[in-house]
Structures are given as structure tokens and as C-alpha cells.
N, C-alpha and C positions, 0 to 999 in steps of 0.2 A: 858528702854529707853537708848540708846547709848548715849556714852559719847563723846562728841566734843569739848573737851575744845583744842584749839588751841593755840601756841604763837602767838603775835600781833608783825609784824616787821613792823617799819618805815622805808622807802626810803627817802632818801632826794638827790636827783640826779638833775639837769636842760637838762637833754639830756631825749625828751619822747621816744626815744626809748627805751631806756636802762630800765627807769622807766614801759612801757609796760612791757619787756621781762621778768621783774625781776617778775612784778604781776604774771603774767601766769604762769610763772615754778613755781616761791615760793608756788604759790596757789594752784598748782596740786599736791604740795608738803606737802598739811594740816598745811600750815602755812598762817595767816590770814595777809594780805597787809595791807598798807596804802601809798598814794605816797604823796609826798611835792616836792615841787624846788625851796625854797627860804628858808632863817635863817627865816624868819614870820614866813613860814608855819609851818614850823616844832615843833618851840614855841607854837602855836595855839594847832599843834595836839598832844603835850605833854603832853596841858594841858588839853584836853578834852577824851585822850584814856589814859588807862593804858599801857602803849609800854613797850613790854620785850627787844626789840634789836632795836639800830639805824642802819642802814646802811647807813655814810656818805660821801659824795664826797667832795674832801678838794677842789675842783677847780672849783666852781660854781661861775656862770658867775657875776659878780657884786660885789661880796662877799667874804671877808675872810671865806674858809673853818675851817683854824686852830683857828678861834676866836670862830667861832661857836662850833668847838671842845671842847674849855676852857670853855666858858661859859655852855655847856652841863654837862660837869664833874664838874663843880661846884655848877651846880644844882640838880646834881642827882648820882647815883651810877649806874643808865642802860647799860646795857655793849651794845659797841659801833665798829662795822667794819669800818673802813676809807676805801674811793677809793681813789688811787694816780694814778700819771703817771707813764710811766717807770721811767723817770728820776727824780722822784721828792722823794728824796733819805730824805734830808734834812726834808720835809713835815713827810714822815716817821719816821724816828726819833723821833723828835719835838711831832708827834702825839704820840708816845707811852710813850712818856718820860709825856704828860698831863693822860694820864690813858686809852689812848684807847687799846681795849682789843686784837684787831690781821687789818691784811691791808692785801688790794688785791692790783695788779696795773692792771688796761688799759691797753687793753683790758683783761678780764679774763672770763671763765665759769661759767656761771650760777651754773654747780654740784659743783664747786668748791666751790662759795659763800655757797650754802647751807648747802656742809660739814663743812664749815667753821662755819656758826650760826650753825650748832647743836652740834658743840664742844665747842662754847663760852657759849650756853645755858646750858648746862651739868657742866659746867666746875662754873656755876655763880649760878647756883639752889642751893647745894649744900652752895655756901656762904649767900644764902638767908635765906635757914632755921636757919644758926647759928645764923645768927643777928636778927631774923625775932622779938625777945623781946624787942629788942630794936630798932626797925623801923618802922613807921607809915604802916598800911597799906594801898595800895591806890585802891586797886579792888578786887571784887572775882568775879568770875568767874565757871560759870555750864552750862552745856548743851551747846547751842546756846546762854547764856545770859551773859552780863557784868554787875554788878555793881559796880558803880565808886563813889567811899566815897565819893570824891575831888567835883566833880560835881552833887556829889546828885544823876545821872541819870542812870535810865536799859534802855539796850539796847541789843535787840536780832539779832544777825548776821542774817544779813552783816550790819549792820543799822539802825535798825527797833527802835524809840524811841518809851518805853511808858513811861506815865505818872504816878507817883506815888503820894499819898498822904504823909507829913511828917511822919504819921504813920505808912503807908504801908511802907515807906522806912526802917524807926528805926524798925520795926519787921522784915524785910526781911535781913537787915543787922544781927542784932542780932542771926537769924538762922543760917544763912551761916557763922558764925566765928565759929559754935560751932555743928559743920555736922555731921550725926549719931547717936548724943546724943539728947536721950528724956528730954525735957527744959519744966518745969513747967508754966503757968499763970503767976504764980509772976517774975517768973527769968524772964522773956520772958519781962516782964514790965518793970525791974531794968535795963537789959540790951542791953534795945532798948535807955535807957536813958543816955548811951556814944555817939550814936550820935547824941543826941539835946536833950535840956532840955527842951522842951514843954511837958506838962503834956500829958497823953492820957487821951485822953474825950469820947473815944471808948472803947468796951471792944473785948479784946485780938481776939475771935472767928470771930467776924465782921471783924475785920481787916486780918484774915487768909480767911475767904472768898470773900474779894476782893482780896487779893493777887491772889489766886487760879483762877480767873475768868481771871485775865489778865497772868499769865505764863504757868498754866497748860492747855495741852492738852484736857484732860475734865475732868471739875473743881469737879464732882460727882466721878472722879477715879481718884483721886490726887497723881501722881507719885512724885513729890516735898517732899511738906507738908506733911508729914504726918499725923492722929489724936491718939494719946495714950489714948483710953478709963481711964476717969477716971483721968490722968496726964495733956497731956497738948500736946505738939506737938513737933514734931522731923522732920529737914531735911535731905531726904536719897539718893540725889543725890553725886556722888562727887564734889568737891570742889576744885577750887584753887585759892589759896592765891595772891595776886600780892604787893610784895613790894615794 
């Protein structure tokens, strides 16, 4: 099964062109959109995606960009592109002096934006795994799937929500931190119990066959999940971390 793991970019732009343009090339470019045009939305979909990169406009209409700026870096360490204008020299500054990671001005290229996020991505991976022991993590990420600690929820690109059981979550979690290694019954039990302390009232096999019914392809030739005669189960897709 090919692997699709994509970065997730936030637009926060109020011009829908800009905000179209950006989708389509970003997207032809195997980087996964999302658009915003207000400080709400963007909050909203912070908090419900794992976002590797902001792209934000400091001059949106209603609203302080540069607040939105502050308050961003203060809530997170997501590395972050500003759009200014030509002349907004001051903006600039100001923004990088709060932690934003690089700036384009008005008008600029799409190739340009995008070599731009693939050097702030590169450039931030790298500072992610050193911290990665000491930072919450907030999604993995395989295939076409997201899941979101924060939210509880899987979701298979572009959108697709399914439903999980508390169960099915804490096993499925539990897999995906611990990718290629064959995990016993018991481990699998201990270590679904980091996230949530409900007891399981299921046994481990049942809850691996519902999993497999809702992500696998066909749930009788489990490309996922795997079963370790005798052990226990191992997952064998790649994996990424999102902090």
C-alpha cells in the first residue's frame, strides 16, 4: 500500500482568491490544504487538525494579523509564514521578532511560497524529533488517516470521519506509537491505558477486528494490523508522529 502521509497547511488569508490559488497549486503539490479567513477560524481548525504549517496574512480585514501572530506562538511552537505588503516593513520585523519562522510580501509566487514551506518544514522536523520526549504528541498519522489524540477522532482524507469506540481508539493509538514492533495482548492493554483510564471490558482480538473492518482495505488481508501467530499484533504501515 503506498504511503500518503502528507503535511497539513493552514491558509488563513480573507482574499478567496489568493485562498483558492494557494489550494490548487499547494495541493498538486501533495501538501494537504485547509483554508480560514478569520483569527475564529483558524483557532477552530487548530484545534480540531493537527497543522504542520500556518500560512498567515498579517492584514486581514477586521483584525489584527500581528495579534493573531502572538497569540499563535504562544500557544504552540507550529512553524509559521507571514504574508505582508510591500511596505509593511515594521509588520515584518515585529513578526519575526514574535517567532515567526520566514515572510513573503504581496504579491508573491505560489513556487515561491512553496519552496518556502518545504525549507521551514525541513528546517522544523529535525527540531521536532529532539524535543519529541518532552512534547505532547498531538496526531499520527498513516496512509490516507489522521488520528488526533486532542480530539479523540480518525479521519481518512480529505475528511472522511469514522467513528471509534474508547477502545478501538486506546488500541489503535497504542499501535501507531509503537509502528513495526510486534506488542503482546498484555502490552497492548497496559498501553492503550495512557489514553484513558477506562478499564477494557473487551478482549484485545475483538477490538482488532473492529478496527480492521473500519481502516483496512479488506479486513480478511489486513495490511495495517497485523496478527503475530502466537504473540500478539504489530502495526506495519509507516507512521508519523505529529507534535
Amino acid at each position: 500500500m503506498p504511503e500518503t502521509i502528507q503535511p497539513h497547511i493552514l491558509v488563513v488569508d480573507d482574499d478567496p482568491q489568493i485562498r483558492e490559488l494557494l489550494q490548487e497549486y499547494l495541493t498538486q503539490n501533495e501538501l494537504r490544504v485547509s483554508l480560514t479567513s478569520t483569527g475564529k477560524e483558524m483557532s477552530a481548525a487548530l484545534t480540531e487538525h493537527a497543522i504542520d504549517l500556518v500560512v498567515l496574512d498579517l492584514r486581514l480585514a477586521g483584525e489584527d494579523g500581528m495579534t493573531l501572530a502572538r497569540k499563535l506562538r504562544e500557544e504552540s511552537s507550529i512553524p509559521v509564514i507571514m504574508l505582508t505588503g510591500v511596505r509593511d516593513e515594521a509588520d515584518r520585523v515585529m513578526g519575526l521578532e514574535l517567532g515567526a519562522d520566514d515572510y513573503l510580501t504581496k504579491p508573491f509566487s505560489p513556487r515561491e511560497l512553496l519552496a518556502r514551506i518545504r525549507t521551514v518544514l525541513r528546517r522544523t522536523k529535525g527540531a521536532a524529533l529532539t524535543e519529541a520526549r518532552q512534547t505532547d504528541v498531538r496526531a499520527y498519522r498513516f496512509a490516507e488517516f489522521e488520528l488526533n489524540l486532542r480530539t479523540r477522532r480518525l479521519t481518512k482524507h480529505p475528511g472522511q470521519r469514522l467513528e471509534l469506540t474508547n477502545g478501538e481508539f486506546n488500541l489503535l493509538a497504542a499501535l501507531l506509537a509503537a509502528p513495526q514492533r510486534i506488542l503482546t495482548r498484555d502490552q497492548l492493554l497496559e498501553a492503550s491505558r495512557v489514553y484513558d483510564n477506562e478499564v477494557y471490558d473487551r478482549s484485545i482480538d475483538v477490538q482488532v477486528l473492529r478496527l480492521r473492518r473500519k481502516i483496512e482495505a479488506d479486513p480478511s488481508q489486513p495490511q495495517f494490523i497485523l496478527t503475530e501467530r502466537g504473540v500478539g499484533y504489530s502495526f506495519s504501515a509507516p507512521v508519523k508522529t505529529v507534535y
